[in-house]
C-alpha positions in Angstrom: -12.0 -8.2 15.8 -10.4 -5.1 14.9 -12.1 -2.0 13.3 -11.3 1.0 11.4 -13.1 4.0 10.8 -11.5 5.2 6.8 -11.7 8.5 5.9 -13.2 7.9 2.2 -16.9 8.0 0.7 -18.5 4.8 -0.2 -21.6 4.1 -1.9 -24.0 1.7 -0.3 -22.3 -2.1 -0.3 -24.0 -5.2 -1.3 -21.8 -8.1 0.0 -22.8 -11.1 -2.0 -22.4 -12.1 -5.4 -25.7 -11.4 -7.6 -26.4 -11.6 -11.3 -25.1 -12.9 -14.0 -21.1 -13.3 -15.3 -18.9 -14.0 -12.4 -21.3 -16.6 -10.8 -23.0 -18.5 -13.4 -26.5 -17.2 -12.9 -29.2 -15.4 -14.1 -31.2 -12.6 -12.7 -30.2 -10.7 -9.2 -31.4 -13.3 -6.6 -29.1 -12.8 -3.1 -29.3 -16.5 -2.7 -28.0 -17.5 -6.4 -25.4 -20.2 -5.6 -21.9 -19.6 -7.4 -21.4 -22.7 -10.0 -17.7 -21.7 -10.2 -14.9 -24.2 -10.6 -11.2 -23.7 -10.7 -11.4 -22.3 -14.2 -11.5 -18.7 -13.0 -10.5 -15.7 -14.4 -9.2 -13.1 -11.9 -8.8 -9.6 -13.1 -6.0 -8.0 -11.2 -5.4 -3.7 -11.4 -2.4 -2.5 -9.8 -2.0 1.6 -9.9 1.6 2.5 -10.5 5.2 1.4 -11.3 7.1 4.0 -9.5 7.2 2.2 -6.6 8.5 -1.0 -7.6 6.6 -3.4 -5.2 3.7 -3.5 -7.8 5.4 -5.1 -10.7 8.4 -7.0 -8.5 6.5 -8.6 -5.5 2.3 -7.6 -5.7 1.5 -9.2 -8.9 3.9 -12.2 -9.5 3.3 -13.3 -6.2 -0.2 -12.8 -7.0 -0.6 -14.8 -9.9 1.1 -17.3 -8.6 -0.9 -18.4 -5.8 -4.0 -18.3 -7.8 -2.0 -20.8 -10.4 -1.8 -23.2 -7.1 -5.1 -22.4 -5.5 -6.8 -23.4 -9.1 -4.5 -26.4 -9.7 -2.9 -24.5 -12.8 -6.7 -23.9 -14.2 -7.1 -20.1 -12.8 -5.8 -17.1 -14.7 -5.1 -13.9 -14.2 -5.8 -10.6 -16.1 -3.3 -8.4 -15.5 -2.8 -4.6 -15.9 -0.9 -1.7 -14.5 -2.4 2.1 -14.5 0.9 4.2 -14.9 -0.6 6.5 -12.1 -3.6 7.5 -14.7 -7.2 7.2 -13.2 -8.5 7.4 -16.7 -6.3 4.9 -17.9 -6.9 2.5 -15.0 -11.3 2.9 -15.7 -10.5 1.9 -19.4 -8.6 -1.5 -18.2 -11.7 -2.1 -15.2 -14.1 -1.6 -18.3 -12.1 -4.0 -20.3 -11.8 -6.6 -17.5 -16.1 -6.2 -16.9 -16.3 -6.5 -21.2 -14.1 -9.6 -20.8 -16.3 -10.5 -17.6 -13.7 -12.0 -15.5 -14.6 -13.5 -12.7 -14.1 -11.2 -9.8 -11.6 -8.3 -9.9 -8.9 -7.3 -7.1 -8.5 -3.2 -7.1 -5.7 -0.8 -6.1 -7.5 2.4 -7.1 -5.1 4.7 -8.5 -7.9 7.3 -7.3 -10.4 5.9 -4.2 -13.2 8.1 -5.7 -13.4 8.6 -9.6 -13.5 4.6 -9.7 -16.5 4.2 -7.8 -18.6 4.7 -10.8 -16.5 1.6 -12.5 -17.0 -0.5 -9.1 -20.4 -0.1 -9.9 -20.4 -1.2 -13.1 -18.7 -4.1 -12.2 -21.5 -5.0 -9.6 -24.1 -4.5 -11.8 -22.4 -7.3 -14.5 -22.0 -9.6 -11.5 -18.4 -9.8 -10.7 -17.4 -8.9 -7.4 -14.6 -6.4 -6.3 -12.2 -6.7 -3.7 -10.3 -3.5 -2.7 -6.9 -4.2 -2.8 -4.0 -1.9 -0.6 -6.5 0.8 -1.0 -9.9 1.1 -0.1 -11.9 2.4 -3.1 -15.3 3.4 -2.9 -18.1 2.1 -4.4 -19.7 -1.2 -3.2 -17.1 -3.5 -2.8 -16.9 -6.6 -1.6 -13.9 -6.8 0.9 -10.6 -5.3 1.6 -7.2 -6.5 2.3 -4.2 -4.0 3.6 -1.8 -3.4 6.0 -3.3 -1.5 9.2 -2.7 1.5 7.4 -2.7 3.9 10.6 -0.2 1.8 12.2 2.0 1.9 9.6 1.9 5.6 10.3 2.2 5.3 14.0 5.6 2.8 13.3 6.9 6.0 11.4 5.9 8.8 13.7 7.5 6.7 16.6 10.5 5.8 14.8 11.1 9.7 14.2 10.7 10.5 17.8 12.8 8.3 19.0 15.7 8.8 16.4 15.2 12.8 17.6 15.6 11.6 21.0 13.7 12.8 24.6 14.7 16.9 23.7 12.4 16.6 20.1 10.2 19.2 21.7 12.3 21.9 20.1 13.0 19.7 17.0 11.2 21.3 13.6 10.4 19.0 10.9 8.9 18.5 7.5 6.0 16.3 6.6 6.3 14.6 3.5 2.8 12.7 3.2 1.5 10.7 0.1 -1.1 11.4 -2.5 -3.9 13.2 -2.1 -6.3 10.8 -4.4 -4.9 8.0 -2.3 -6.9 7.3 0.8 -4.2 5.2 2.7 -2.2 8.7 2.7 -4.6 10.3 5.2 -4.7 7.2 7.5 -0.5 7.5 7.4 -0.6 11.0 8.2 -3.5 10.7 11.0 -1.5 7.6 12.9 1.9 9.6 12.9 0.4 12.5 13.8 -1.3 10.8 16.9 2.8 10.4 17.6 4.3 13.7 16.7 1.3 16.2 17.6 2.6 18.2 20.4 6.3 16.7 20.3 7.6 19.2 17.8 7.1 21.5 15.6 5.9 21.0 12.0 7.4 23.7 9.9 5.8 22.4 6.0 3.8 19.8 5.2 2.9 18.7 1.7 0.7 16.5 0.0 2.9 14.6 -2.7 1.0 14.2 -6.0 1.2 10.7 -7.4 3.6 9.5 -4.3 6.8 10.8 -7.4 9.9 11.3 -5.8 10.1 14.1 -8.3 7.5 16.2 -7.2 8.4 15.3 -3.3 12.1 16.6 -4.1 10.3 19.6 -5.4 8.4 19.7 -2.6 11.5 19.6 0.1 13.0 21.8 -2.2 10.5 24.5 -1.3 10.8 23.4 2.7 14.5 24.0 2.5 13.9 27.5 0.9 11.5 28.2 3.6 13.5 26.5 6.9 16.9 26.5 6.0 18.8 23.5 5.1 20.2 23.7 9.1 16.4 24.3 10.1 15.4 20.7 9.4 15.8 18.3 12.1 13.6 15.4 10.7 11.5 14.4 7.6 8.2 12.2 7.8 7.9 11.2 4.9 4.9 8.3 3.9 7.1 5.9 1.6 10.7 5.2 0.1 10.3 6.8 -3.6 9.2 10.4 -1.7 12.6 9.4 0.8 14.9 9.3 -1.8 13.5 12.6 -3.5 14.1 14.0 -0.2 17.5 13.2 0.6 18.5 14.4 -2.9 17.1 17.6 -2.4 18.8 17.9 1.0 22.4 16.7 -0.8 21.6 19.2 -3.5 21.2 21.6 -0.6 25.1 21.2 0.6 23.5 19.2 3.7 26.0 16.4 4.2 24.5 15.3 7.9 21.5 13.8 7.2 19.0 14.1 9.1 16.5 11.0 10.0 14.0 10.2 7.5 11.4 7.9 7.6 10.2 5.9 4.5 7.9 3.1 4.2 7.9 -0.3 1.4 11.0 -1.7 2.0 12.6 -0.8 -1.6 15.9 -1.7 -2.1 17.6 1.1 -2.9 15.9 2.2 0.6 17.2 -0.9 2.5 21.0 0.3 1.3 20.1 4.0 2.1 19.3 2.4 5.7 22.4 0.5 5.6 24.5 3.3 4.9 22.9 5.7 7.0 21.2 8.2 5.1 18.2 6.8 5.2 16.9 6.1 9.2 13.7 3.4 8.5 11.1 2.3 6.6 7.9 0.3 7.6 8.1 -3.4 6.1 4.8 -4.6 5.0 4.8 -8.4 4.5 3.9 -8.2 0.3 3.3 -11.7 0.4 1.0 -12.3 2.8 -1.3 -9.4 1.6 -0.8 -10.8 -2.1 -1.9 -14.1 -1.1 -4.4 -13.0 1.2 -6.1 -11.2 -1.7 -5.9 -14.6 -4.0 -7.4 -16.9 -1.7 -10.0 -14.1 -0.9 -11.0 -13.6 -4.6 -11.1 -17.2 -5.1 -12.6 -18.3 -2.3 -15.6 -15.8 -3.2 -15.9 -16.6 -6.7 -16.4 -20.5 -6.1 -19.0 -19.7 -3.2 -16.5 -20.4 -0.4 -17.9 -18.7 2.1 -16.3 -20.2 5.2 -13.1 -19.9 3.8 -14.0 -15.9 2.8 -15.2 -15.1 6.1 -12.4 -16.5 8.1 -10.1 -14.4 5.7 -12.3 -11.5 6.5 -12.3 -11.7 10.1 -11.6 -7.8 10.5 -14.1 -4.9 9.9 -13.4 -1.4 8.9 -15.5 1.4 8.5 -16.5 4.1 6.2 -18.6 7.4 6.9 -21.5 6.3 5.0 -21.1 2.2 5.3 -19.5 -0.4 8.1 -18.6 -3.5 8.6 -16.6 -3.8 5.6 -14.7 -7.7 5.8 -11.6 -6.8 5.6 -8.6 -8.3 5.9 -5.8 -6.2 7.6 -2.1 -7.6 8.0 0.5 -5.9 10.3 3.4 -3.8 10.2 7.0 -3.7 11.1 9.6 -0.9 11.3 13.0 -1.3 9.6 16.1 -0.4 10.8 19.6 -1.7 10.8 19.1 -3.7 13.1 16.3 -6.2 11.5 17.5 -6.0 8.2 18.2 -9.7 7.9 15.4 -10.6 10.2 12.8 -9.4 8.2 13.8 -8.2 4.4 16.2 -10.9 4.0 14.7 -13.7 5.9 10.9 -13.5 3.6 13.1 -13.7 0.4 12.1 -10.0 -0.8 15.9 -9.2 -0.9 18.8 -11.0 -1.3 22.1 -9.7 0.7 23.9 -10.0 -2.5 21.6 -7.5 -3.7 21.8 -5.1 -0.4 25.3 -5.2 -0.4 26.7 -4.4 -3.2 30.4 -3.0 -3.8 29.3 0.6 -2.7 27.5 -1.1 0.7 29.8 -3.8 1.6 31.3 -2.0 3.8 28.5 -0.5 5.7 27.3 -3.8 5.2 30.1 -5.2 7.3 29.8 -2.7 10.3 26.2 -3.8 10.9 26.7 -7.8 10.3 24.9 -8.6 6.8 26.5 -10.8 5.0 
């Protein structure tokens, strides 16, 4: 059993399904039994479209396994928050006035959404963190092992520096600040750089944009020197590309290596032509899946089934043993390009290698 201690605030957790709505029931008995068939509704809140993963692989992928878990009977309510906290409270307070069923998370913000979480409690339907872990007392958690995905990065940078990084200087790129999974990146590659190099700037990117990370390196540039840079951290893709177009715009035409994390596309043929060095490929499908069977399995009183789904634990300062469900990691590079990306269907070569890549396409064997 694997736990994690995350750095957010929770409010106390009650793991069961109580109430009325989501299970059938009246009153707030712990031992109501869920009368739940395959007619479910699941509410689904993704946070953001800049990263593309949300709308292309997290919620068709989704939906449909709850289609085939429910026999074609389940729905799902979706919705997208833009990167708005506000607007992502209005669509949980829809969802709870619509009383679905049980509702699958990715805060856009960890803590102004507790009070929603809450609410959602109160009417019955359970909550099951999603990507992120958002406070309030949710149910589970599925995710990738967030600090190893940081760890996979900070290692991938060291060794792309090579054994003489000690006199290396780089620039940390990390993720949102509202975003908890941003601090557990930057802890686990810091448990890899600290003490290997320097760290000349560091920012926190608001809202993951590449924009404002391009901005950001911008500013690092001004400050190091566009030959002062030997590395970039930075948390995903979008921020990568904002980065290396800042260092283009900067007359820098020898890259240096910089980490990214997602898989995107235009990141796999940034890899493939060299400009990019990795990214961290998270296996979208089994985390999208994971999260349906889990929401289903707890809204039709599955508890077996949810507790063998749950099998890990993570932590919070004020509440542990969370079940949580947490699905590992893999770095990215040139070389397992076709091993991973390719092989799980999230990208087709066709799609890698277009005319622009074919030949860089050629020199590492993906066809």
């Amino acid at each position: 059993m694997r736990r994690i201690a995350m750095s957010v605030a929770m409010s106390t957790m009650a793991v069961s399904l109580t109430a009325c709505g989501a299970l059938n029931v009246s009153g707030g008995s712990d031992s109501a039994s869920p009368t739940k068939g395959d007619d479910l509704t699941v509410g689904l809140l993704l946070p953001e479209k800049a990263n593309t993963r949300y709308e292309q692989f997290d919620h068709p992928i989704f939906e449909k396994k709850v289609t085939s878990l429910t026999g074609g009977r389940g729905t799902v309510e979706y919705a997208n928050a833009e990167a708005s906290a506000s607007k992502q409270a209005g669509q949980m307070q829809k969802m709870i006035d619509d009383r679905v069923d049980v509702i699958v998370l990715d805060a856009v913000d960890a803590h102004t959404i507790a009070g929603s979480v809450r609410k959602a409690k109160d009417a019955g339907i359970p909550v099951i963190a999603y990507d992120r872990l958002a406070e309030g007392p949710i149910d589970a958690y599925v995710s990738f092992d967030n600090e190893l995905v940081g760890e996979v990065q900070g290692r991938s940078l060291l060794e792309a520096l090579g054994s003489d990084s000690a006199a290396d200087t780089i620039v940390m790129m990390n993720g949102s600040p509202t975003d908890p999974n941003a601090r557990q990146f930057k802890a686990g590659a810091l448990t890899e750089l600290a003490g290997h190099l320097r760290i000349g700037a560091e920012y926190d990117t608001e809202d993951w944009k590449p924009e404002n990370a391009e901005k950001n390196m911008a500013e690092a540039i001004a400050k190091l020197g566009a030959d002062g840079i030997d590395g970039v951290y930075s948390a995903n893709d979008g921020m990568a590309g904002g980065v290396i177009e800042a260092l283009k715009a900067a007359g820098v035409t020898d890259l240096p290596p910089v980490t990214g994390q997602d898989a995107d596309l235009a990141a796999v043929q940034r890899i493939v032509s060299g400009e990019q060095y990795m990214s961290v490929y998270k296996s979208y499908p089994q985390e999208a899946e994971s999260a349906a069977e889990m929401a289903v399995a707890r809204v039709q009183g599955k508890d077996i089934q949810f507790d063998a789904l749950t099998a890990d634990r993570v932590d919070s300062p004020t509440h542990k043993d969370i079940p949580a469900q947490l699905v590992t990691v893999v770095a990215l590079t040139k070389k397992n390009i076709k091993d991973t990306v390719v092989a799980d269907g999230i990208h087709e070569v066709s799609d890698i290698c277009t005319a622009a890549h074919k030949a860089d396409c050629a020199a590492i064997g993906l066809k």
